[in-house]
Each structure stands twice: as C-alpha cells, then as structure tokens.
mmCIF file of the N, C-alpha and C atoms, coordinates in Angstrom:
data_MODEL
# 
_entry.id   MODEL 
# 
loop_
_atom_site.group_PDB 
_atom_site.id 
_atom_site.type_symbol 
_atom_site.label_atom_id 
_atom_site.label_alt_id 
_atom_site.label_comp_id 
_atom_site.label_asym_id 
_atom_site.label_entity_id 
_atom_site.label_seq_id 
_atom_site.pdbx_PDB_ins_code 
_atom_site.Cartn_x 
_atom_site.Cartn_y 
_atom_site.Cartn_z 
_atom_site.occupancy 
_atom_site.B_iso_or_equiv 
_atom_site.pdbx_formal_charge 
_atom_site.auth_seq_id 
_atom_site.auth_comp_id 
_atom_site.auth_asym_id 
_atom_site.auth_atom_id 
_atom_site.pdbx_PDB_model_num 
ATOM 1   N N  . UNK A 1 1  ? -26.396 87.412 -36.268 1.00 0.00 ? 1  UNK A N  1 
ATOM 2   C CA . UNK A 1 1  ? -25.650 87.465 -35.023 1.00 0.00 ? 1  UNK A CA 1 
ATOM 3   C C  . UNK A 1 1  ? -25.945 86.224 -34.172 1.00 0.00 ? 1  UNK A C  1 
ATOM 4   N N  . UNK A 1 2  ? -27.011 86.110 -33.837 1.00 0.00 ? 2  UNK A N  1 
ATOM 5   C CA . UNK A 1 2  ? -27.743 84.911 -33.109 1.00 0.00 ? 2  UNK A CA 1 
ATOM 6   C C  . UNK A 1 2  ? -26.772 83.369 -34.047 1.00 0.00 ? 2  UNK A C  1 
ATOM 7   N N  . UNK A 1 3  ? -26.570 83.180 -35.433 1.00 0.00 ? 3  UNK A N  1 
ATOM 8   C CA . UNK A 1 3  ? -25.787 82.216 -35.841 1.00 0.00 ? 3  UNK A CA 1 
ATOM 9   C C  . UNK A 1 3  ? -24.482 82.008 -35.303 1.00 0.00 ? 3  UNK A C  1 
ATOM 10  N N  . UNK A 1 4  ? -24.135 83.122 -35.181 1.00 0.00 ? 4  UNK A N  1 
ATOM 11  C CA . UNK A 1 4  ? -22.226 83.374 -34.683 1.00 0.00 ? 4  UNK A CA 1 
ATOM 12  C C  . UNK A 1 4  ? -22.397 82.920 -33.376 1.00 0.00 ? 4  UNK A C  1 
ATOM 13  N N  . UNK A 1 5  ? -23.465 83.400 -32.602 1.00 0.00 ? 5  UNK A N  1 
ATOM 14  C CA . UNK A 1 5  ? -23.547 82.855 -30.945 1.00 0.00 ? 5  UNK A CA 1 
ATOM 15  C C  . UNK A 1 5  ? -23.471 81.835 -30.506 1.00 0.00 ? 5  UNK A C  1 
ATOM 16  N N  . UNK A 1 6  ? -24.473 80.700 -31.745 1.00 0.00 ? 6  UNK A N  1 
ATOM 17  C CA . UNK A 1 6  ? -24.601 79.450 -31.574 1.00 0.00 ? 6  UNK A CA 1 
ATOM 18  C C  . UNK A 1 6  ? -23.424 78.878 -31.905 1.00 0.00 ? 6  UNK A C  1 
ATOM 19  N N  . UNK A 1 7  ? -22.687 79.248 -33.073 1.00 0.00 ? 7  UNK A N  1 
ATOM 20  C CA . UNK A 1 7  ? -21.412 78.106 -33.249 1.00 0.00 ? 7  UNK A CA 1 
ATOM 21  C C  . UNK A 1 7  ? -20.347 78.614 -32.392 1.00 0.00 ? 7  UNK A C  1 
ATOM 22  N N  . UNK A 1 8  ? -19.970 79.488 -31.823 1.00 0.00 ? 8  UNK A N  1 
ATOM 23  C CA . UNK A 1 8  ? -19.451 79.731 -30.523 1.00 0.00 ? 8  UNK A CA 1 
ATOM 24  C C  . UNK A 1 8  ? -19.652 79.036 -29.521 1.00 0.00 ? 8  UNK A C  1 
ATOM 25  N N  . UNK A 1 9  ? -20.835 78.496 -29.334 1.00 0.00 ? 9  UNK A N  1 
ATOM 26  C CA . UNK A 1 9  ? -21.111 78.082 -28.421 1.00 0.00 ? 9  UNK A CA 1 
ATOM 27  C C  . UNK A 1 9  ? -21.075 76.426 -28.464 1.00 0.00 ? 9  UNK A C  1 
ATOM 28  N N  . UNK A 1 10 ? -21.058 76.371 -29.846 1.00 0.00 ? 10 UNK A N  1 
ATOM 29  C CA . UNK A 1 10 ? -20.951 74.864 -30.196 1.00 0.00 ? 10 UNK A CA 1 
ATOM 30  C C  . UNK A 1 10 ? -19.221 74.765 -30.429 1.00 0.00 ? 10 UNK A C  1 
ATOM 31  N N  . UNK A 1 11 ? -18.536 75.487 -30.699 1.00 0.00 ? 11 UNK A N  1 
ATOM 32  C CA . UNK A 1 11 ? -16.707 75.036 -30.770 1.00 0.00 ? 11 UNK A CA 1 
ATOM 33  C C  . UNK A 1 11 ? -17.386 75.292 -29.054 1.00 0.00 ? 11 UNK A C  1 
ATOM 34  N N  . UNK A 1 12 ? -17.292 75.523 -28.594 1.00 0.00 ? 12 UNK A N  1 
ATOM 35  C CA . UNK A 1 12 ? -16.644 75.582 -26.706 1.00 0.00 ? 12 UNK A CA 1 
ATOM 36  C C  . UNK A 1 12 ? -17.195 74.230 -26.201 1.00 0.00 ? 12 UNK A C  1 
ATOM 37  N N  . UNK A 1 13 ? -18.535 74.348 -26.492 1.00 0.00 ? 13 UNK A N  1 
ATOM 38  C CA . UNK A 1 13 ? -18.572 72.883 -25.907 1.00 0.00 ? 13 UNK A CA 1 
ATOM 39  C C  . UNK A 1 13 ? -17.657 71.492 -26.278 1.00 0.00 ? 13 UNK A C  1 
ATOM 40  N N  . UNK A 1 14 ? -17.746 71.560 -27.854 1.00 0.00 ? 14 UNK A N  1 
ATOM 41  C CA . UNK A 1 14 ? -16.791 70.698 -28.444 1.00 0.00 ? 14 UNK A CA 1 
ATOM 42  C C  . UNK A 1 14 ? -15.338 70.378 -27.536 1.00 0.00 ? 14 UNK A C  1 
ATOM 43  N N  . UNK A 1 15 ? -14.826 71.479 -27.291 1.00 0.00 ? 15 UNK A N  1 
ATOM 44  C CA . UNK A 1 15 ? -13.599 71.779 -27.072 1.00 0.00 ? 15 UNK A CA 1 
ATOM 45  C C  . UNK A 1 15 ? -13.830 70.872 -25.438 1.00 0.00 ? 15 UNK A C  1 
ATOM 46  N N  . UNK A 1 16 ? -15.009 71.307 -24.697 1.00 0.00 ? 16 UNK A N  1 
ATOM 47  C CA . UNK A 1 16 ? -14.784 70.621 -23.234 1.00 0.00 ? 16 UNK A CA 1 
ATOM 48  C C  . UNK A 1 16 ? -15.289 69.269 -23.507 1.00 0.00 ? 16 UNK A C  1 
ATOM 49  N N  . UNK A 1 17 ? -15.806 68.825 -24.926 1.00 0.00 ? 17 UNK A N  1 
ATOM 50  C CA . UNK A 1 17 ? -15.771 67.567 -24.876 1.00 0.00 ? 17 UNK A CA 1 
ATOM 51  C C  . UNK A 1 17 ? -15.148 66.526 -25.032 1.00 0.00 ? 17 UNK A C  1 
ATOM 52  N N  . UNK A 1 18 ? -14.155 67.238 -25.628 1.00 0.00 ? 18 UNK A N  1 
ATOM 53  C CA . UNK A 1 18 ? -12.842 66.460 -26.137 1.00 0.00 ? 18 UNK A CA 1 
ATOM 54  C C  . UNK A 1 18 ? -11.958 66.796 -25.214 1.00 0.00 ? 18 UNK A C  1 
ATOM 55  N N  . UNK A 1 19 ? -11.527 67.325 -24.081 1.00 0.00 ? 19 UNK A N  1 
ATOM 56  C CA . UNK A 1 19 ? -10.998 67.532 -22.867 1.00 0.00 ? 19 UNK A CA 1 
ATOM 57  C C  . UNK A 1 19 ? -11.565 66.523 -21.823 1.00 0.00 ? 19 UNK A C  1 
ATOM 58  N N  . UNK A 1 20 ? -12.695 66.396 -21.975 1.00 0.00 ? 20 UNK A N  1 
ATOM 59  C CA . UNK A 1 20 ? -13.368 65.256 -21.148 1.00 0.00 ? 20 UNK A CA 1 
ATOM 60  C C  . UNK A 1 20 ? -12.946 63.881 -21.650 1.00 0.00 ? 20 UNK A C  1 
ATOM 61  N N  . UNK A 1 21 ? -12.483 64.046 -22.414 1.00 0.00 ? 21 UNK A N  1 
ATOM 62  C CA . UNK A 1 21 ? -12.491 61.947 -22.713 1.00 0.00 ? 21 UNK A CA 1 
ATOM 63  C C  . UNK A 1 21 ? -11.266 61.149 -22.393 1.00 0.00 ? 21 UNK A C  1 
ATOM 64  N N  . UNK A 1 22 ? -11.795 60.230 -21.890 1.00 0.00 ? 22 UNK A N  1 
ATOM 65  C CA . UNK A 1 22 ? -11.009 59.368 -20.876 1.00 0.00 ? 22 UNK A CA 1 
ATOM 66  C C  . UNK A 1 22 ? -11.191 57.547 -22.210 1.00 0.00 ? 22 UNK A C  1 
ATOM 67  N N  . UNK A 1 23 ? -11.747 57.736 -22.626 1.00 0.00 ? 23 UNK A N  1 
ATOM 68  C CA . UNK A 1 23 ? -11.717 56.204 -23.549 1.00 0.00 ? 23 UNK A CA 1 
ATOM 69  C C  . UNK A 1 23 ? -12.056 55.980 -24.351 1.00 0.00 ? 23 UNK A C  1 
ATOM 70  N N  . UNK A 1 24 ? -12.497 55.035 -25.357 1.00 0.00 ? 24 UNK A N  1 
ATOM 71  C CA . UNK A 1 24 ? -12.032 54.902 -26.602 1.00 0.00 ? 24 UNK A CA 1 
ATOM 72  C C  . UNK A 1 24 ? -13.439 55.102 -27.036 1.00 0.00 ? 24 UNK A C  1 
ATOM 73  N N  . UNK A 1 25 ? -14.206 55.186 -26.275 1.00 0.00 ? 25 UNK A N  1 
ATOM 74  C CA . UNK A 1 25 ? -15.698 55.185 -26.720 1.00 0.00 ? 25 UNK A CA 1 
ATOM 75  C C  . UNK A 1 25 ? -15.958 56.747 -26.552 1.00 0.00 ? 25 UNK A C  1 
ATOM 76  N N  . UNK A 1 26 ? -15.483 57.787 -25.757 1.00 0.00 ? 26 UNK A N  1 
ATOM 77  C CA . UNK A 1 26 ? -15.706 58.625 -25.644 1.00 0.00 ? 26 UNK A CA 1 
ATOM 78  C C  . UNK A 1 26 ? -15.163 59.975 -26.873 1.00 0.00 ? 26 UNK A C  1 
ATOM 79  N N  . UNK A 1 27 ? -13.875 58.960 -26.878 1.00 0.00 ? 27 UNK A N  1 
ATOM 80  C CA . UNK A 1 27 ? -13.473 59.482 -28.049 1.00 0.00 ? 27 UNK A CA 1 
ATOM 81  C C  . UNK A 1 27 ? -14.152 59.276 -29.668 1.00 0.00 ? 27 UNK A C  1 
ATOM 82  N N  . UNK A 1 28 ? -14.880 58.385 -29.211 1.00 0.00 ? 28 UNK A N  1 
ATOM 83  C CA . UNK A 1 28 ? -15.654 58.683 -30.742 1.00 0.00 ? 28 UNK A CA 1 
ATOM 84  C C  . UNK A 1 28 ? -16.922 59.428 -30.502 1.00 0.00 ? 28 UNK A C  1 
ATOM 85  N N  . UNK A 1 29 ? -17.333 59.375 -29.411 1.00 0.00 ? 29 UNK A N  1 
ATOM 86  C CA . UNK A 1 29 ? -18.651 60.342 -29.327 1.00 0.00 ? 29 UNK A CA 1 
ATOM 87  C C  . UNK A 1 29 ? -17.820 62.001 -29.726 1.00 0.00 ? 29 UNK A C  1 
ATOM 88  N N  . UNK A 1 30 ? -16.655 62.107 -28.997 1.00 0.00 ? 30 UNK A N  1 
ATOM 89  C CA . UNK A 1 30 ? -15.847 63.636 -29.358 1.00 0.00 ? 30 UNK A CA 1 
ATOM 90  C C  . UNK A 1 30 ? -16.221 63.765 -30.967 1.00 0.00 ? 30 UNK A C  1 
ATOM 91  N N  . UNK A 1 31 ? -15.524 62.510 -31.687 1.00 0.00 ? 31 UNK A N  1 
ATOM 92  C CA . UNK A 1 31 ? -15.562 62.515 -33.276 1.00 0.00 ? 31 UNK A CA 1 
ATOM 93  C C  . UNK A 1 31 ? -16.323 62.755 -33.913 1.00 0.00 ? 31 UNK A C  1 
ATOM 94  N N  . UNK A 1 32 ? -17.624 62.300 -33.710 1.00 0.00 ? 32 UNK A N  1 
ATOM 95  C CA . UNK A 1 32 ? -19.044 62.387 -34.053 1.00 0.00 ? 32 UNK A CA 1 
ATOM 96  C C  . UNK A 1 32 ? -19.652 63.967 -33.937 1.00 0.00 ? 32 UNK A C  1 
ATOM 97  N N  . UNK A 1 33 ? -19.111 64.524 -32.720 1.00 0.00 ? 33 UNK A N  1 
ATOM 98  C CA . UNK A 1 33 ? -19.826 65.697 -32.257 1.00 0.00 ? 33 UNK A CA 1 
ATOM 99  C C  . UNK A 1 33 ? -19.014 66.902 -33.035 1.00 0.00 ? 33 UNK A C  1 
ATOM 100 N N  . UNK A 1 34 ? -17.855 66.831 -33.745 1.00 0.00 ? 34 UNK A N  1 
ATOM 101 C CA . UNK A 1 34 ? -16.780 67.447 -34.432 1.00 0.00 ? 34 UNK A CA 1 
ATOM 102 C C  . UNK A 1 34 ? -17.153 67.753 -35.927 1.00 0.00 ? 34 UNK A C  1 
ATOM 103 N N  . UNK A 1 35 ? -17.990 66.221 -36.333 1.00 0.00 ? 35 UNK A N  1 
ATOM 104 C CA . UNK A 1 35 ? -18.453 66.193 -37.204 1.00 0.00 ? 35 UNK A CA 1 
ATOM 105 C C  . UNK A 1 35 ? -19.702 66.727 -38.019 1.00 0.00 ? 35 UNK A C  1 
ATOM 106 N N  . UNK A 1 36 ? -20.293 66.683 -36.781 1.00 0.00 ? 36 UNK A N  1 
ATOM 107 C CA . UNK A 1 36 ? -21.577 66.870 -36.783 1.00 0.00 ? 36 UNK A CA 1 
ATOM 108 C C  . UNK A 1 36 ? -21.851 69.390 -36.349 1.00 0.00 ? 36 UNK A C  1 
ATOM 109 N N  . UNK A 1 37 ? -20.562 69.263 -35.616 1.00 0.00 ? 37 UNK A N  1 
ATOM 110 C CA . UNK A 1 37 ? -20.203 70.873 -35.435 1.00 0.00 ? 37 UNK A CA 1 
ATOM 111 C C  . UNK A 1 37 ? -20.079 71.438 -37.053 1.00 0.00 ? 37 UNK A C  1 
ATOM 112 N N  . UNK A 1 38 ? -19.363 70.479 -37.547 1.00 0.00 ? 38 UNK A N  1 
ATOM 113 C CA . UNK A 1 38 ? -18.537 70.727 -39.376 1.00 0.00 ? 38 UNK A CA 1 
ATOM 114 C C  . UNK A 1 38 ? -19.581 70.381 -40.113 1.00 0.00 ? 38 UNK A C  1 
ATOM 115 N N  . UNK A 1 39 ? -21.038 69.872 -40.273 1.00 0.00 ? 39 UNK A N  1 
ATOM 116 C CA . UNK A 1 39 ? -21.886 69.823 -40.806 1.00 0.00 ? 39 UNK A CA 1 
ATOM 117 C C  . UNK A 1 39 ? -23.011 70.923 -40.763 1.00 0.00 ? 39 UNK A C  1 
ATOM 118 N N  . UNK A 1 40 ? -23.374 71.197 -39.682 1.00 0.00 ? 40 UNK A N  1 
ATOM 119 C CA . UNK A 1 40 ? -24.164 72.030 -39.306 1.00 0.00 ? 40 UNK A CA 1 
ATOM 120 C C  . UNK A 1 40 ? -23.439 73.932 -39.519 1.00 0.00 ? 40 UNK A C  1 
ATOM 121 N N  . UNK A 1 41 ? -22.405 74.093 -38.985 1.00 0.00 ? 41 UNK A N  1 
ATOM 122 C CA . UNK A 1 41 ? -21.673 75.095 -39.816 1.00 0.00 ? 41 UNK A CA 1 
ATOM 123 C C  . UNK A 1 41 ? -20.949 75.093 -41.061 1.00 0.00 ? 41 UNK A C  1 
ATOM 124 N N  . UNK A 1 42 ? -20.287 74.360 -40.910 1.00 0.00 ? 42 UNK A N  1 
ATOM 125 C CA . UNK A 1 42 ? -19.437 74.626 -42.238 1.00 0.00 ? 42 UNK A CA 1 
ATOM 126 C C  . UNK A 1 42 ? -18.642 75.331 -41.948 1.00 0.00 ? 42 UNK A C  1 
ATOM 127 N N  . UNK A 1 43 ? -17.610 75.662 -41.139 1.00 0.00 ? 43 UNK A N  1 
ATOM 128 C CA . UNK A 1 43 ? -16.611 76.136 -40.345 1.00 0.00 ? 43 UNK A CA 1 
ATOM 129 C C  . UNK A 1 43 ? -15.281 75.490 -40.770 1.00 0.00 ? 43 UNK A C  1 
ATOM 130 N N  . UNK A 1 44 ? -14.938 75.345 -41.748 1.00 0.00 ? 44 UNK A N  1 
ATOM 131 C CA . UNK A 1 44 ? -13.424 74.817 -42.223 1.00 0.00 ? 44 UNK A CA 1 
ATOM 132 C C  . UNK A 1 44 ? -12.271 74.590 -41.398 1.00 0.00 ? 44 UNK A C  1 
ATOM 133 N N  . UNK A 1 45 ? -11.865 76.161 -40.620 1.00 0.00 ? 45 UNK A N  1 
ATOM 134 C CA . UNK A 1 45 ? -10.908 76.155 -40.119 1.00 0.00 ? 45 UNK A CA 1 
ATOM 135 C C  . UNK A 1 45 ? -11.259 75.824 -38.107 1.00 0.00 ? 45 UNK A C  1 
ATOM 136 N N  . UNK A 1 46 ? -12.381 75.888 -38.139 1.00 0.00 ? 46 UNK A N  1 
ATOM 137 C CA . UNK A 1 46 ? -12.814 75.345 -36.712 1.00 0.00 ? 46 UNK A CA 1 
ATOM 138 C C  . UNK A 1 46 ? -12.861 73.903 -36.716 1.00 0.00 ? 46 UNK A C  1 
ATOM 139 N N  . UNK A 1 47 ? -13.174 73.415 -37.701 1.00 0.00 ? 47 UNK A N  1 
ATOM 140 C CA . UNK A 1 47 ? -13.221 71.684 -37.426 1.00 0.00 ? 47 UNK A CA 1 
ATOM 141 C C  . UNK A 1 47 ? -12.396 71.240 -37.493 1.00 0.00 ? 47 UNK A C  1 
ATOM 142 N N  . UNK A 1 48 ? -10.995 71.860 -38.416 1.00 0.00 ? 48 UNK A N  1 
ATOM 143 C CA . UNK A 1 48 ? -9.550  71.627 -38.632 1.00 0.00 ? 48 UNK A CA 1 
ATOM 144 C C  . UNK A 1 48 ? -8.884  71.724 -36.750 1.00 0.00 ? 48 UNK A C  1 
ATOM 145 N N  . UNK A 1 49 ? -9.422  72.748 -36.435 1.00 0.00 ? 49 UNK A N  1 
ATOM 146 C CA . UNK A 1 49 ? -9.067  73.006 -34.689 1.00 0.00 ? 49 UNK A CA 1 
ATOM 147 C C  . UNK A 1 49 ? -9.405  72.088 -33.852 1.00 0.00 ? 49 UNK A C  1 
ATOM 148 N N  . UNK A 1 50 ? -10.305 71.282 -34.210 1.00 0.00 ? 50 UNK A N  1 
ATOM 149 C CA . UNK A 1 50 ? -11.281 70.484 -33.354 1.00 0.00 ? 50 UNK A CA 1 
ATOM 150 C C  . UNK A 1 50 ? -10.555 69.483 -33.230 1.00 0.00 ? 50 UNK A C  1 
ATOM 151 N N  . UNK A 1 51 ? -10.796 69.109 -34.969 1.00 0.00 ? 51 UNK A N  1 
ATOM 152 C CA . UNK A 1 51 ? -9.712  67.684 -35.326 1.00 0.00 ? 51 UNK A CA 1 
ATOM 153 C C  . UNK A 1 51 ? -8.264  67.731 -34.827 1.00 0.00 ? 51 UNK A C  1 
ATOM 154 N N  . UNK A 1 52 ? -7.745  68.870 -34.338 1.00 0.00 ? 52 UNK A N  1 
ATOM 155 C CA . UNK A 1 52 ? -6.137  68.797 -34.058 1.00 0.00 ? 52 UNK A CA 1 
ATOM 156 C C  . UNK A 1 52 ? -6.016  68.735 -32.430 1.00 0.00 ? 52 UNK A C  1 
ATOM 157 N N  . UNK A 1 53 ? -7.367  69.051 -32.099 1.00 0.00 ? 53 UNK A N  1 
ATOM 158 C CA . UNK A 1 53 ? -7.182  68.934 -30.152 1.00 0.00 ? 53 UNK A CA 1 
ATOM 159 C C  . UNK A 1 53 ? -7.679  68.095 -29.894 1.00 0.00 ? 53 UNK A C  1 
ATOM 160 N N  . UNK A 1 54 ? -8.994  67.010 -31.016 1.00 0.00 ? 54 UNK A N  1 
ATOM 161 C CA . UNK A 1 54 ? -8.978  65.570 -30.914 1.00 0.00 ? 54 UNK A CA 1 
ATOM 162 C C  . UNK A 1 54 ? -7.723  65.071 -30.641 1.00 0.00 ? 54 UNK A C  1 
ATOM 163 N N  . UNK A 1 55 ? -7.051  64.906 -31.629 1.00 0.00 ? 55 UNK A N  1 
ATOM 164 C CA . UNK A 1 55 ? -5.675  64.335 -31.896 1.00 0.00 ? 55 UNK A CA 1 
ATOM 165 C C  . UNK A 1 55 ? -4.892  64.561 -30.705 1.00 0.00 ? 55 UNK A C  1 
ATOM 166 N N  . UNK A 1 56 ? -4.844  65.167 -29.836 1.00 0.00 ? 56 UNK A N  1 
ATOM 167 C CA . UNK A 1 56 ? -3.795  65.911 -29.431 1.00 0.00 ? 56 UNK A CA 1 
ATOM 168 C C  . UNK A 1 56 ? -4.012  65.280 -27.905 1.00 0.00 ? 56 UNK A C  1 
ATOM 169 N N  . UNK A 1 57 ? -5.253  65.529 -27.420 1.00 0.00 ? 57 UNK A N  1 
ATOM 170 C CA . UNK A 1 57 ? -5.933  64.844 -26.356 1.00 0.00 ? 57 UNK A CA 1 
ATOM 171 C C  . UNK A 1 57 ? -5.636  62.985 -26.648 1.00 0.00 ? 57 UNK A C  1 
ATOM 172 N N  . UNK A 1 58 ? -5.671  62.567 -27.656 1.00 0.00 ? 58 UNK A N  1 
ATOM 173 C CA . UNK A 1 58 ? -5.881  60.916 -27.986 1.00 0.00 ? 58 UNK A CA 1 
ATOM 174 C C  . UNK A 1 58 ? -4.398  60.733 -27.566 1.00 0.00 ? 58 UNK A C  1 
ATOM 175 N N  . UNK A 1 59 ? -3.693  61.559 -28.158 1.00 0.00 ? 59 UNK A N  1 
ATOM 176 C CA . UNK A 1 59 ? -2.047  60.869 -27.993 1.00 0.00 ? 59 UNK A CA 1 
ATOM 177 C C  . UNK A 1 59 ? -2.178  61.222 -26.047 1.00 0.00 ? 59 UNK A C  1 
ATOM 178 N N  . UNK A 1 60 ? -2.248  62.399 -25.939 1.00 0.00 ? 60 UNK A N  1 
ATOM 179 C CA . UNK A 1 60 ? -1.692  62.780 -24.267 1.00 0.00 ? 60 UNK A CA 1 
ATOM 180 C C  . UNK A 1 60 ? -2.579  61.411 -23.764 1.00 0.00 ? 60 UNK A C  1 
ATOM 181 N N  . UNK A 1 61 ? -3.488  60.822 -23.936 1.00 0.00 ? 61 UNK A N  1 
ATOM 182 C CA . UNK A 1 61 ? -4.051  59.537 -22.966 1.00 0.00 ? 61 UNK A CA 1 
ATOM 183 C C  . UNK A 1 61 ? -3.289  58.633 -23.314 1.00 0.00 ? 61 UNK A C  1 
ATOM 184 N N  . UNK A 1 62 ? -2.700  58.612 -24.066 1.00 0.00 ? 62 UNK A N  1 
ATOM 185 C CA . UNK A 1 62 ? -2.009  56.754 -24.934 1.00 0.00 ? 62 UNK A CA 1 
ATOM 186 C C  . UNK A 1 62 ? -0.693  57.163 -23.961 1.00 0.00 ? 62 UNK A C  1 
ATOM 187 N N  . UNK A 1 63 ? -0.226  58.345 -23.620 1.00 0.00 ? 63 UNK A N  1 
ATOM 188 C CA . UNK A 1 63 ? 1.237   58.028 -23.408 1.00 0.00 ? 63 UNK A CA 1 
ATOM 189 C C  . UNK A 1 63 ? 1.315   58.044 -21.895 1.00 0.00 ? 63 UNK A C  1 
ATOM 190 N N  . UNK A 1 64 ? 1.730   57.872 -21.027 1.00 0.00 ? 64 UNK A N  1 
ATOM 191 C CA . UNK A 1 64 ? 1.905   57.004 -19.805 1.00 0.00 ? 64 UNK A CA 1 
ATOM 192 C C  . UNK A 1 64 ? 2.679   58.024 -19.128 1.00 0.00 ? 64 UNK A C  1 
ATOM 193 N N  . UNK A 1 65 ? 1.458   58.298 -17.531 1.00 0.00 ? 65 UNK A N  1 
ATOM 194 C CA . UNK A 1 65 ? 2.255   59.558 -16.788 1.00 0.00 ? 65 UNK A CA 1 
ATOM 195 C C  . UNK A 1 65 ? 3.670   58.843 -15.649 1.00 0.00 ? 65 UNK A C  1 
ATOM 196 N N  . UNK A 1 66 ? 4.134   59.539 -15.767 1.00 0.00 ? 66 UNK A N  1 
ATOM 197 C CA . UNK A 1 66 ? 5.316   59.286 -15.030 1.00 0.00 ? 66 UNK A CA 1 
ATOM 198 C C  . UNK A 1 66 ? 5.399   60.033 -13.335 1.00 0.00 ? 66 UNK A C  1 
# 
C-alpha cells in the first residue's frame, strides 16, 4: 500500500511540474523527472500520461497568446 502512495504521489508532483514550466531548461528538468518517475515504477501507462502533458504543455508555450 505504502508503494501505491508513493507513486501517487510522484505522478502529482510530476504533473505540477510540468504545469510549472516556463522554458526550455525547465522543460527538460520536467523530462528527466518523467523519466526517472518511469524508472523507479515502471508505470507504462502513467509515463505515457506524463509524456502526453509534457507534450501538450511544450506546444501551449510555443504558440502565442492573443
């Protein structure tokens, strides 16, 4: 149980870390920490999640608010 708590607790942070990034450097610390979530669990379909709100966050900064 105590395992399930921790990677819970590690996708959420993930998730506000990659919500936090503002630049190109931050975005690789996100990458790193995604990676490093997908190493330490082994969570397939969570790092697949991670990697798609990376992505998702990278484009919403590239494109230009109006």
């Amino acid at each position: 149980m105590g395992d399930l708590i921790r990677k819970i607790s590690a996708k959420s942070k993930a998730f506000h870390v990659i919500e936090s990034c503002t630049s190109g450097d931050h975005f690789s610390g996100a990458e790193r920490y995604v990676e490093l979530y997908n190493k330490e669990f082994e969570d397939f379909l969570g790092y697949n999640e991670l990697k798609r709100e990376l992505q998702r966050v990278r484009i919403e900064s590239l494109t230009p608010s109006r």
